[in-house]
C-alpha positions in Angstrom: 12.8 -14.2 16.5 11.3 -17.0 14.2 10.9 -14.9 11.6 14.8 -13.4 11.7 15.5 -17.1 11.1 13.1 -18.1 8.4 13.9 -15.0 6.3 17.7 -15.5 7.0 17.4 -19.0 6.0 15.9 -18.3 2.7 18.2 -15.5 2.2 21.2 -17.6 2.6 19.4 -20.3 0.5 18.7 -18.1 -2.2 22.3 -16.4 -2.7 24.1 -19.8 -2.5 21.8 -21.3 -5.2 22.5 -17.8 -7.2 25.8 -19.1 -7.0 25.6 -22.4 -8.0 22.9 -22.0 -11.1 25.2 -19.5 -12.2 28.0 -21.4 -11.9 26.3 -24.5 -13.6 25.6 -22.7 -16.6 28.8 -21.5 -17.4 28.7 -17.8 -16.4 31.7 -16.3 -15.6 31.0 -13.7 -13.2 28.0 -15.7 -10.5 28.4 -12.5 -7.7 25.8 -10.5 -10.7 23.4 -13.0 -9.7 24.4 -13.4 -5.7 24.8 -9.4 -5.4 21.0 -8.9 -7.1 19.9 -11.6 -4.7 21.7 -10.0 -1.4 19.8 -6.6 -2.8 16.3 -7.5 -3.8 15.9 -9.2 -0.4 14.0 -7.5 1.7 12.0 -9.5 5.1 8.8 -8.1 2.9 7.7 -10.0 0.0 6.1 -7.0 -1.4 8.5 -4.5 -0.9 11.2 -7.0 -2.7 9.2 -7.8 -5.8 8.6 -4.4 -6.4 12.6 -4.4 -6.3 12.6 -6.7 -8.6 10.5 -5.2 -11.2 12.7 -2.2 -10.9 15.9 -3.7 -10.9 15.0 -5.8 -14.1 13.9 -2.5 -15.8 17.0 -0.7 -14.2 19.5 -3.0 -15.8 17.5 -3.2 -19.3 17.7 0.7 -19.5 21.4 0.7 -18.4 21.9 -1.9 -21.0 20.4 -0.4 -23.6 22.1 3.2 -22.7 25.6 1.9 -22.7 24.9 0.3 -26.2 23.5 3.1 -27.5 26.9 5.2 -26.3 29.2 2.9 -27.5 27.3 2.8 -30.7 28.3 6.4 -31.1 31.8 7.2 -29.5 33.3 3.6 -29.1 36.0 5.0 -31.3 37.1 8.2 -29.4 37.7 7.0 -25.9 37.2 10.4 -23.7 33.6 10.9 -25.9 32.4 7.6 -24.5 34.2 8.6 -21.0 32.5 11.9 -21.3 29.3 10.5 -22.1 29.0 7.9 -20.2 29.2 10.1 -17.0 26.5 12.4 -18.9 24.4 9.3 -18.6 25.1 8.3 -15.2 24.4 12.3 -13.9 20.8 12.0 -15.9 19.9 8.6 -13.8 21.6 10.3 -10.3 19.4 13.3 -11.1 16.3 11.5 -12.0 16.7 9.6 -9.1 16.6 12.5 -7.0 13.7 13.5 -8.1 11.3 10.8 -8.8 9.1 8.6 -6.4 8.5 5.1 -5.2 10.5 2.6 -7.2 11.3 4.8 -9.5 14.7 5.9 -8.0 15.9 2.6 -7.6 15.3 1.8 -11.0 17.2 5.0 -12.2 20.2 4.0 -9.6 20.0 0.9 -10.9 20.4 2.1 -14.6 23.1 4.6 -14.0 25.5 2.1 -12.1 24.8 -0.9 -14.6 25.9 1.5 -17.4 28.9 2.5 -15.1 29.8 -1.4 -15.1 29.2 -2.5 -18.6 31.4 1.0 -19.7 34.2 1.1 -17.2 34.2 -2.3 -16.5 35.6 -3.1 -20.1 38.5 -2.1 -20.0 40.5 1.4 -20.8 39.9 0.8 -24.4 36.4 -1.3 -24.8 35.3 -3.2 -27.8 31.9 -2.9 -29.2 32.1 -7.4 -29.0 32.9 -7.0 -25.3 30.6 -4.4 -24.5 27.5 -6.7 -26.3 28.8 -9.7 -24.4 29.4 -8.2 -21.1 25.7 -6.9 -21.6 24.1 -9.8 -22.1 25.9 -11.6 -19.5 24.6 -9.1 -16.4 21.4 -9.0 -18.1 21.2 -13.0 -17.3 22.7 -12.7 -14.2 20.7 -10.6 -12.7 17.3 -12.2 -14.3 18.9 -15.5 -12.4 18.8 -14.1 -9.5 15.5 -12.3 -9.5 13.9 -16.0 -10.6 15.8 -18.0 -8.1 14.5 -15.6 -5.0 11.3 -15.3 -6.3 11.5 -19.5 -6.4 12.9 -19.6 -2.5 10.4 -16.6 -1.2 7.1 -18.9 -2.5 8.9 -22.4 -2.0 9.6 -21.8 1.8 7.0 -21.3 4.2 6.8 -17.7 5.5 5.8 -17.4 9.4 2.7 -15.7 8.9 0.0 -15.7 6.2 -0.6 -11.8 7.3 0.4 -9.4 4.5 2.0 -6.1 6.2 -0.6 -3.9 5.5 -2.9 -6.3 7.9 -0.4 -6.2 10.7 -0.1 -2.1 10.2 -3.7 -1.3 10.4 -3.6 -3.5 13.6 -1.1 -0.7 14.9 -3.0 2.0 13.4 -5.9 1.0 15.4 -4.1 0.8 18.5 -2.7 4.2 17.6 -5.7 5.7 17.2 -7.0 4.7 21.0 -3.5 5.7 22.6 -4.4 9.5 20.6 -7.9 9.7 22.2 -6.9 8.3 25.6 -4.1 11.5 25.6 -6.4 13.5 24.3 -9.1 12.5 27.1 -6.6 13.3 29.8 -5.5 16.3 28.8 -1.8 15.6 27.7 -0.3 17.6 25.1 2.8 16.3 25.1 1.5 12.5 24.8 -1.4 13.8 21.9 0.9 15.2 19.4 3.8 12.0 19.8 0.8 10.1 19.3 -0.3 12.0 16.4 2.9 12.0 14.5 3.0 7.7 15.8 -0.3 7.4 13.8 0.8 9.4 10.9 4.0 7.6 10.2 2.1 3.9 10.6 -0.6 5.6 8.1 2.1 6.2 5.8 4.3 3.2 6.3 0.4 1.3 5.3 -0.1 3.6 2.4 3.2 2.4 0.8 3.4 -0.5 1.6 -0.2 -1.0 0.1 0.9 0.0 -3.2 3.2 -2.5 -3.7 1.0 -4.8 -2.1 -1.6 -3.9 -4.1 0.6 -4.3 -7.4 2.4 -7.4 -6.6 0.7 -9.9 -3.9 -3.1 -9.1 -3.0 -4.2 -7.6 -6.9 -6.4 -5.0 -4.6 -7.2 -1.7 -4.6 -5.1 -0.2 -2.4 -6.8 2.6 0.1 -5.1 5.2 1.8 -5.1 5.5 5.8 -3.6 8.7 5.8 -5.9 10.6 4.2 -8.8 9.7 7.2 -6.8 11.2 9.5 -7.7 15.3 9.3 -10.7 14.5 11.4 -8.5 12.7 14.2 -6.1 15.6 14.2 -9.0 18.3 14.2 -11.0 16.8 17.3 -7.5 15.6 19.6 -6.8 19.6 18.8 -9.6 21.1 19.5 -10.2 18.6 22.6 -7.3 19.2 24.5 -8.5 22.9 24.4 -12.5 22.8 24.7 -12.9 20.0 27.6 -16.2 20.4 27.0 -16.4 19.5 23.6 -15.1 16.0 24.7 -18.8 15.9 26.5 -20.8 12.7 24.4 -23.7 15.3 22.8 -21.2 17.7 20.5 -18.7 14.6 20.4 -21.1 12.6 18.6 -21.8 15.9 16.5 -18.5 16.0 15.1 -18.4 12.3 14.6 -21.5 11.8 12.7 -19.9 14.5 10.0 -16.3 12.9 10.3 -17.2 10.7 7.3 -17.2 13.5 4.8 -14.1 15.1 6.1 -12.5 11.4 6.2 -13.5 10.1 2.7 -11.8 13.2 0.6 -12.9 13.8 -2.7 -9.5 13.5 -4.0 -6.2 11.7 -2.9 -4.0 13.9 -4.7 -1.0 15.9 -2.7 1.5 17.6 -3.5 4.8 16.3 -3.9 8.0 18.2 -2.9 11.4 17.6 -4.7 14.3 19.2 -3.3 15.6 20.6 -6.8 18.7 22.5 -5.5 20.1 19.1 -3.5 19.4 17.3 -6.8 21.5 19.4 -8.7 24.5 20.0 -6.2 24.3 15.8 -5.4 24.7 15.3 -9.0 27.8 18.0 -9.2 29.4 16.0 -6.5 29.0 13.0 -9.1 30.3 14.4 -11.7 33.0 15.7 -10.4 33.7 12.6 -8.2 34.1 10.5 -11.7 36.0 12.8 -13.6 38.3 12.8 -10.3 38.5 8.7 -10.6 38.7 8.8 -14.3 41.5 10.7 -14.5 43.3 9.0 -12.0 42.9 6.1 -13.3 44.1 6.8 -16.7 47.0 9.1 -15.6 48.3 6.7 -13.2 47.8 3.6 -15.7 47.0 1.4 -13.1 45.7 -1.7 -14.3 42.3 -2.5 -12.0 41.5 1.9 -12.1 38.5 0.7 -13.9 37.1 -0.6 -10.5 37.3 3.2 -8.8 35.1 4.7 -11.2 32.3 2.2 -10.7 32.4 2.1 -6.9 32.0 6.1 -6.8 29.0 5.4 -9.4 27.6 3.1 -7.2 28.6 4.8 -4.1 26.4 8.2 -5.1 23.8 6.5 -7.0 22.4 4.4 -3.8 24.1 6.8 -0.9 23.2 10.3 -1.7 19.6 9.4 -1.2 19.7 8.1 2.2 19.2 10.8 5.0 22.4 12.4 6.6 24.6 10.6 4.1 27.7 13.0 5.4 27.5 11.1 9.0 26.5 7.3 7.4 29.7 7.7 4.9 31.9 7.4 8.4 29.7 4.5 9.5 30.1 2.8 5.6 33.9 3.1 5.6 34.6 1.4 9.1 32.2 -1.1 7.6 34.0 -1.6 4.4 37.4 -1.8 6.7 35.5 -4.9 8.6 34.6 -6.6 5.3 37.6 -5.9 3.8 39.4 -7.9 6.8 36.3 -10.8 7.0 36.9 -10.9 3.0 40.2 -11.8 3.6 39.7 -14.2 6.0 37.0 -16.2 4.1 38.5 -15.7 1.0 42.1 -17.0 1.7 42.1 -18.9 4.8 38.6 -20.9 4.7 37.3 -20.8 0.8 41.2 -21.2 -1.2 40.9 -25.3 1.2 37.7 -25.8 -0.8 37.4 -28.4 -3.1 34.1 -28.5 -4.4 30.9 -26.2 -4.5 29.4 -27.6 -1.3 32.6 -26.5 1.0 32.3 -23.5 -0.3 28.7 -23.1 0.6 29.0 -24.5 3.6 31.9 -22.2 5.2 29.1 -19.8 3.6 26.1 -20.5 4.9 27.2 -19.1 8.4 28.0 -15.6 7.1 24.6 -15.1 4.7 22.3 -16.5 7.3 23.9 -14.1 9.9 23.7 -11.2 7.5 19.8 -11.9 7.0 19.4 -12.0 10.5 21.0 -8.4 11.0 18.6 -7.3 8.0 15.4 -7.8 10.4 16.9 -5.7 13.0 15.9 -2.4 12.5 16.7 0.1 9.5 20.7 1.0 10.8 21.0 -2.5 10.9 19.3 -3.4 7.6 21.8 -0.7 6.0 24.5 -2.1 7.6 23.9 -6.2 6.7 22.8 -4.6 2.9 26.2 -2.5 2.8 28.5 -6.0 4.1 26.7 -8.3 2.1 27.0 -6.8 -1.3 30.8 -5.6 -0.5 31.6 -9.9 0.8 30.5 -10.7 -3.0 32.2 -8.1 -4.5 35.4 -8.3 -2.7 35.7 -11.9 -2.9 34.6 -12.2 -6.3 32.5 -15.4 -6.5 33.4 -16.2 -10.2 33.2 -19.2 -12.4 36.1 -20.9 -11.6 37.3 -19.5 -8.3 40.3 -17.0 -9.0 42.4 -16.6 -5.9 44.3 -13.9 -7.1 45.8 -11.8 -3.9 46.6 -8.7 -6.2 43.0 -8.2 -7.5 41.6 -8.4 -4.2 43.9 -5.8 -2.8 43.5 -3.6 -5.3 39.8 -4.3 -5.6 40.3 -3.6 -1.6 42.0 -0.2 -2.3 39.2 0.8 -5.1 36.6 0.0 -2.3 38.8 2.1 0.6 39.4 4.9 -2.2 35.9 5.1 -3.2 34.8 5.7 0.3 37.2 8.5 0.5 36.5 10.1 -2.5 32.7 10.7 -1.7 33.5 12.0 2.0 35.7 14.3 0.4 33.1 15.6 -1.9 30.5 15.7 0.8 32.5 18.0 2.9 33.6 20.1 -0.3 30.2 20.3 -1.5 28.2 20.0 1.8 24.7 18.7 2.1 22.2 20.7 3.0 21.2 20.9 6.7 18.1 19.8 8.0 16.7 23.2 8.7 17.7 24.6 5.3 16.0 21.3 3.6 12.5 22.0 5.8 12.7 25.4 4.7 12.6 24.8 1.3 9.8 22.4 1.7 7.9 24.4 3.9 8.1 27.5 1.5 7.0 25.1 -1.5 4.1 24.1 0.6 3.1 27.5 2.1 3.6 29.0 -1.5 0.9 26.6 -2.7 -1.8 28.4 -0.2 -1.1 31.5 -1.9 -0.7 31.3 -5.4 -3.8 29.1 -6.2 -7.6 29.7 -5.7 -8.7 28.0 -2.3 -11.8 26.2 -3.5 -12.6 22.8 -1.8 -10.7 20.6 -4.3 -7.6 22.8 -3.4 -7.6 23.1 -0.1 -8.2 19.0 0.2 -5.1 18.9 -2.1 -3.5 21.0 0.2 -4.3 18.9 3.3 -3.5 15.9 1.6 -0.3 17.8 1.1 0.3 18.9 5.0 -0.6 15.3 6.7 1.8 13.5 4.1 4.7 16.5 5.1 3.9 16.8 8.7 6.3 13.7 9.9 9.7 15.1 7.8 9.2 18.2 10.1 11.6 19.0 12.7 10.4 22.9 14.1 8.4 22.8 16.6 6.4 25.9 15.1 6.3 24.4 11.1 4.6 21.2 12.9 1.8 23.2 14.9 1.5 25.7 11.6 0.8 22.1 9.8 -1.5 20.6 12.2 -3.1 24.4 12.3 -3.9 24.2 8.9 -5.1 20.7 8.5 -7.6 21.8 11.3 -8.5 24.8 9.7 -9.3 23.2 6.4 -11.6 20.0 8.0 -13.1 22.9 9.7 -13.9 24.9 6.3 -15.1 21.1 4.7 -17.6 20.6 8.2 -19.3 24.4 7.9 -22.6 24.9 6.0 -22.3 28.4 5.7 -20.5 30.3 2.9 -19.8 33.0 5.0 -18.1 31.0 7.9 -16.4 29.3 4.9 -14.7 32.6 3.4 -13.9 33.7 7.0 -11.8 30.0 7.6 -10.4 30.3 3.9 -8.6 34.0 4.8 -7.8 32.6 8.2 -5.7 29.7 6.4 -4.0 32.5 4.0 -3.1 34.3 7.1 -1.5 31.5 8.8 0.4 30.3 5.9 1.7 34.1 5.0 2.8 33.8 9.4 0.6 36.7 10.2 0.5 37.6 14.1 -1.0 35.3 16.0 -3.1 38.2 17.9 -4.0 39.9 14.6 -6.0 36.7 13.3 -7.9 36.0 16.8 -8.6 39.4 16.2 -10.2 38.7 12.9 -12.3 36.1 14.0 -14.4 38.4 16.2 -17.0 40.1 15.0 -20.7 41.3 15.4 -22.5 39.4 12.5 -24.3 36.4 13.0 -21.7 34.1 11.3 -19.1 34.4 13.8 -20.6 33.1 16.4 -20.9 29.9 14.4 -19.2 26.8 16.4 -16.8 26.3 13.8 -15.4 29.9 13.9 -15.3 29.2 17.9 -13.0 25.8 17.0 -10.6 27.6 14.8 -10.0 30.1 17.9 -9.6 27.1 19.8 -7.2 25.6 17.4 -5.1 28.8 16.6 -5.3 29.7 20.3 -3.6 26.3 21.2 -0.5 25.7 18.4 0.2 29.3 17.3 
């Protein structure tokens, strides 16, 4: 619990003084600098400097893409409409299909564009498009600098990086796999197995930003030592005998070459046809906003547009967005109502800064409490603490205006509406159709390149780093099949037994009968009585 505190105290600390140095000197609009505070900050450090980096390259690319637009259609307002949501469809798309921090920087650029362009005004002036530019620019380099200031000022509760606390967990993983194993659980092996493979991965990324931002080293991949793991709880659960100390040791004094690959390179999956119907529903969404707000006239329209950029730029990527958007609008209906509240009840009594950040503090410190939860509840405090700033509009002086919130409100509510809507007209795909796809693009791998020992180590790399996202019971054991297989083509010495595996991995990634490649593994030459041959019955006998 001490950490919830400490990381919701400088949290709090850190938007407040967003607030104030923004107010100090002379900015109009301080919620820039509050907003990139409330959504850099992240419980840890590495994970939210890498946000930083991103979001300061997000917002120069945005900035520097609006600019370039306006340079060239400022004077024919439905070109610069036209392509301005061109330009947000690019970053939405690229998002969707690019890795690490790299969406979040494309978000990032495709929604500051949407607020430099729409947020004008229905007719925007080169002048005010420069100036309101520069101004988020600075606000949002505030705020990176001020949470960078509180995240080293204020002691943290431990001096352990993450990646030191994960392979703490990985290590205890790894005995709860082998204990299962050694009593002769299935059920317990494999939920161990996919336990270890998630904190191996959760290391792995976290190590890379880690890596890039706080320890400057190397960062090594826990993942990819895992084959070895996999092969012997497989093969143990099936051979009891294997698990006697003579062969165990056997296979453990080889496990460093199978666990110290010759390349880290995998595969990476990008689910092209999502991509391109997500970005439909964007496109479509805006023109849907764009025209209402100009064919209705109404004055704060330009709001609707940039919430529905917003809205798909950040929500389309999260997993089962459809059933979250339900969650995000009775959210938003909560905020709206708090909003309120804080806004003209508590802050319009304020008379200086420090009332203000005082009826404050309550609400930032609570919301940084929620964000060290657990992920719902992270989504949920990120989701209320950027719509508080928005809706009550922290800017330089305090404008009390009851007819900008509602609207403001209504463009929120609206917003909300508008991407459910488009969600159920253009429906996601399901979880089963989204496997599919990626278990096709891996299989199809197996069988259109030549399976020499870089490739197939590609390919395992591929199958451990896939195996978690996996919700069929018989993808997951065809997975953990084929990692097997391929550690057991890395341990054998002989080129036969070694051609023999390599057709028994094309056979299970084409789905051949289970019976049919048992069947293929017996034979009278010498070869096939080799004990690797006699594990990959033992493997194929267990999961297929």
């Amino acid at each position: 619990m001490k950490l919830n505190w400490i990381f919701a105290v400088k949290y709090m600390l850190a938007i407040l003084l967003a607030w104030y140095i923004s107010s100090y000197f002379g900015f109009d609009k301080p919620y820039w600098s509050m907003m990139t505070v409330a959504i850099i900050g992240y419980p840890d450090p590495s994970l939210s400097l890498a946000k930083m980096v991103a979001r300061l390259a997000g917002s120069f690319i945005g900035v520097i893409a609006v600019t370039l637009i306006a340079n060239i259609s400022i004077s024919d307002h439905w070109l610069f409409t036209a392509l301005i949501i061109i330009w947000l469809s690019v970053c939405l798309f690229m998002a969707l299909t690019s890795r690490y921090m790299m969406p979040y920087m494309f978000s990032l650029s495709g929604y500051t564009s949407a607020i430099i362009a729409f947020g004008t005004s229905v007719y925007p002036l080169p002048m005010t498009i420069f100036n309101l530019s520069q101004e988020r620019l600075m606000e949002v380099m505030i705020g990176i600098i001020i949470y960078t200031f509180i995240s080293y000022a204020l002691p943290n509760r431990t001096n352990n990086l993450q990646t030191v606390l994960l392979k703490r967990k990985i290590s205890t993983d790894r005995k709860d796999v082998l204990s299962s194993v050694f009593k002769g659980n299935y059920d317990n092996t494999m939920k161990n197995l996919s336990i270890i493979i998630a904190d191996s991965i959760a290391h792995d990324e976290v190590s890379k930003y880690e890596s890039h931002f706080l320890s400057f080293k190397k960062a090594h991949s826990k993942v990819l030592k895992l084959p070895m793991l996999v092969t012997i709880s497989i093969i143990g659960l099936v051979d009891r005998a294997f698990l006697q100390y003579e062969k165990y040791n056997q296979i453990l004094s080889l496990k460093n070459k199978v666990d110290n690959p010759s390349t880290s390179q995998f595969y990476v999956f990008f689910d092209w046809k999502d991509a391109f119907l997500n970005t439909l529903r964007l496109v479509v969404s805006l023109v849907i906003s764009v025209m209402f707000w100009l064919n209705t006239g109404w004055e704060y329209g330009y709001i609707l547009p940039v919430l529905v950029s917003i809205s798909f730029t950040f929500g389309v990527t999260i997993p089962n967005a459809n059933k979250l958007a339900f969650i995000v609008f009775i959210v938003a209906l909560l905020v709206i109502a708090l909003s309120y509240i804080l806004k003209f009840f508590f802050l319009i009594q304020a008379s200086s800064f420090m009332q203000a950040a005082l009826i404050m503090t309550p609400v930032f410190i609570l919301l940084g409490v929620l964000k060290t939860v657990g992920k719902l509840a992270f989504l949920i405090s990120h989701i209320m603490c950027i719509s508080l700033i928005f809706l009550i509009n922290f800017t330089n002086p305090m404008s009390f205006d009851f007819v900008f919130f509602a609207n403001t409100a209504i463009a929120l509510i609206f917003s909300i509406i508008i991407v459910i809507l488009m969600l159920y007209i253009i429906p996601l795909s399901n979880t089963q159709q989204i496997e599919s796809r990626k278990v096709n693009f891996i299989l199809q791998k197996i069988n259109k390149i030549p399976l020499n020992e870089l490739a197939l180590i590609k390919i395992r790399n591929t199958l451990l780093m896939n195996v978690n996202s996996l919700y069929e019971h018989k993808n997951i054991n065809q997975f953990y099949v084929l990692i097997a297989l391929i550690s057991l083509y890395e341990l054998s010495e002989s080129e036969q037994v070694r051609k023999l595996i390599v057709s028994i991995i094309n056979a299970v990634s084409i789905k051949d009968d289970k019976d049919n490649i048992l069947k293929s593994l017996n034979g009278t030459e010498k070869f096939y009585s080799d004990i690797n041959v006699k594990y990959a019955k033992d493997v194929i006998g267990l999961l297929l």
